[in-house]
N, C-alpha and C positions, 0 to 999 in steps of 0.2 A: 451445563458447565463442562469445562474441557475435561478427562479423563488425565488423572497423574502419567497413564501409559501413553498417552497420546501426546506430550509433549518432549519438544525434544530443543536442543540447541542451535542456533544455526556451524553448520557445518562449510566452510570456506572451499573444500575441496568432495564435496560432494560428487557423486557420480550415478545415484539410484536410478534414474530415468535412463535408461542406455540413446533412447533417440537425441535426449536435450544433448548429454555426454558425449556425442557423435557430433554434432550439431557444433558445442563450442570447439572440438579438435580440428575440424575444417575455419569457423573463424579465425583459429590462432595461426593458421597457415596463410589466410587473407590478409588478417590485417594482425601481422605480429606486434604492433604497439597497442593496441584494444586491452583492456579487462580481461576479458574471456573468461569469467568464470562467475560462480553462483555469485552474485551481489548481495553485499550487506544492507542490512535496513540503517538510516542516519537518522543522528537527531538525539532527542535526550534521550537518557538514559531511564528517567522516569518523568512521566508529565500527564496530561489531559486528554491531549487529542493524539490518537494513531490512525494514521491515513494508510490506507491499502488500496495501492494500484494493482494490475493486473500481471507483468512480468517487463523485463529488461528490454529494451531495444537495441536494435543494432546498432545504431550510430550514438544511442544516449546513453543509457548506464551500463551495456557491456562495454562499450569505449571506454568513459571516465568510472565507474565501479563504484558508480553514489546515483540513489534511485533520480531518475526523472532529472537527470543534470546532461545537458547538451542537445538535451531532444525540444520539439516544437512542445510535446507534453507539457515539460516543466515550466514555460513561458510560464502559462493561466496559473499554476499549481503555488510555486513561486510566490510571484506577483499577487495574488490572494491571498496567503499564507504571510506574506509581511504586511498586505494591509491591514490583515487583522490580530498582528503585532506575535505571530508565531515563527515569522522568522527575521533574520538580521537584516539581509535587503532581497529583492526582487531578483536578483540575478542566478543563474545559476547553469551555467557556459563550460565550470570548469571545478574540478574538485580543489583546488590551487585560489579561488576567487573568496574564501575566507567565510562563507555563506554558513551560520551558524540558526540551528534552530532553539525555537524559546517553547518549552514547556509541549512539546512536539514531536512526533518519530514518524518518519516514512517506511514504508518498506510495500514489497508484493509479494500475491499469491503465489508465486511462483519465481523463484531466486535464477533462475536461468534462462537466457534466452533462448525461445522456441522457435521455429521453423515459422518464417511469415508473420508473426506476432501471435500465432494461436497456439496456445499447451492443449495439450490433449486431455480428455478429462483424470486417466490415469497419471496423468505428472502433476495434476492440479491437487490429487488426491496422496500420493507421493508425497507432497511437499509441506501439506496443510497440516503435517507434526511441528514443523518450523513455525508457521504461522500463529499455533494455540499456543508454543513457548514464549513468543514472543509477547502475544496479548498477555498472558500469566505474569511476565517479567517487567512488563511494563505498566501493568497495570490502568489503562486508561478509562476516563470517565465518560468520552465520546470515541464513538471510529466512524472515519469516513471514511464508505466504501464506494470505490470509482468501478461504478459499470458492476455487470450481474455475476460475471465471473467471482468478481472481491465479494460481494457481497454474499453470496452462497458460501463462498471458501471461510471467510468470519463467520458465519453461521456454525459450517460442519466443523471448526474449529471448539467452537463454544459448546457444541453437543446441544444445537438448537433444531428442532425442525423445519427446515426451509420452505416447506410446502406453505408452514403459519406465520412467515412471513416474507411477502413477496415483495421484488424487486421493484421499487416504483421512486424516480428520479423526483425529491424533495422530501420523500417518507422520511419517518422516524421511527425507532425499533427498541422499543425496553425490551433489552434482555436480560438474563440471570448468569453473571459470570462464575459464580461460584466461590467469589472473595469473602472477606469477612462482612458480618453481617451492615457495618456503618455503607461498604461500597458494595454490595450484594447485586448489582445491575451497572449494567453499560448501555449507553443510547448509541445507536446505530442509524448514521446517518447516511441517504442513499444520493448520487449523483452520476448523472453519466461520464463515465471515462473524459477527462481532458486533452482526447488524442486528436492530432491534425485534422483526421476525417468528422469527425465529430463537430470541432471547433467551425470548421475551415465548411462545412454545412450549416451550421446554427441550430444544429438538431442542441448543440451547450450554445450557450453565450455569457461572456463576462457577467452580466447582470442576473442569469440564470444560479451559475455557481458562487456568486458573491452571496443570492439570497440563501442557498445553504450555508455558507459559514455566517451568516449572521441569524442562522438557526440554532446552531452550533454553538457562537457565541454565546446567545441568549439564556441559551440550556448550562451552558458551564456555570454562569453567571448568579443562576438560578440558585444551581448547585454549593454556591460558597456562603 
């Protein structure tokens, strides 16, 4: 379970990584209408499922400043997330397009965008006090984590051993969050990142990451 020390709140103006903190003062010189800064997690405020991507992109949530919103990413994310009735519609182009989530929160391992889309492991490790407040606060009864990065960083948030449970796109993961004794565990669901390179090879496919969330589902379902 998380450490009380080991949580923290997100921080809007953070700057602990000096390279990411480098990294956005040259964006905001490129493209001065962009975000530029640590990205918030969206979505409810308390619910079910928390989804954990990897970090902001350059053109999607550093631009618009809401996770996985204008990038090729959020196409599949989206669009799965309202077919399985988590969120309001499929779109999500624009923070301004009304896109509401149900019972749902987004967010990533890493609140800033890195250099090339890769955080270092030191920013990953930086960041993953944000990460364990947020799972604390949110309380979820599933998390899906996109790709091996997310899913380590929920791990070493929860104060789990990673070694005992390994990365494997369709796994599922009881863990011990450390709540009260009725919600004492979280399932931890694994898929590959939803990013262009991924999709856009088939190493995911629609029908790959559709059968996780009706894993997902099944397990919430289970749960009530």
């Amino acid at each position: 379970m998380a450490a009380k020390k080991h949580l923290k709140s997100f921080n809007p103006s953070c700057t602990a990584c000096p390279r990411l903190a480098g990294h956005l003062r040259e964006q905001r010189l490129r493209f001065p209408t962009y975000f530029n800064r640590p990205v918030p997690a969206f979505g409810a405020a308390k619910g079910a499922l928390l989804v954990v991507g990897l970090a902001p992109g350059l053109h999607g949530a550093n631009r618009t400043g809401r996770p996985f919103t204008g990038d090729h990413a959020g196409i599949l994310l989206y669009e799965t997330l309202h077919e399985f009735g988590f969120a309001s519609h499929k779109g999500s182009a624009e923070v301004t397009d009304g896109l509401q989530l149900k019972d749902c929160r987004i967010t990533n391992a890493v609140k800033c965008l890195p250099p090339k889309n890769k955080p270092e492991s030191q920013e990953v490790l930086q960041c993953n006090a944000y990460l364990a407040g947020e799972i604390h606060d949110f309380s979820p009864r599933a998390i899906l984590a996109l790709g091996v990065v997310a899913h380590n960083a929920v791990l070493r948030a929860l104060d789990c051993r990673i070694a005992g449970f390994p990365f494997r796109h369709g796994a599922r993961h009881s863990v011990d969050t450390g709540r009260a004794p009725a919600r004492a565990s979280a399932l931890i669901f694994d898929s590959y990142h939803c990013s262009r390179y991924n999709t856009q090879t088939r190493r995911l496919t629609p029908q790959m990451f559709k059968a996780v969330f009706s894993d997902i589902a099944r397990s919430l379902a289970e749960q009530t």
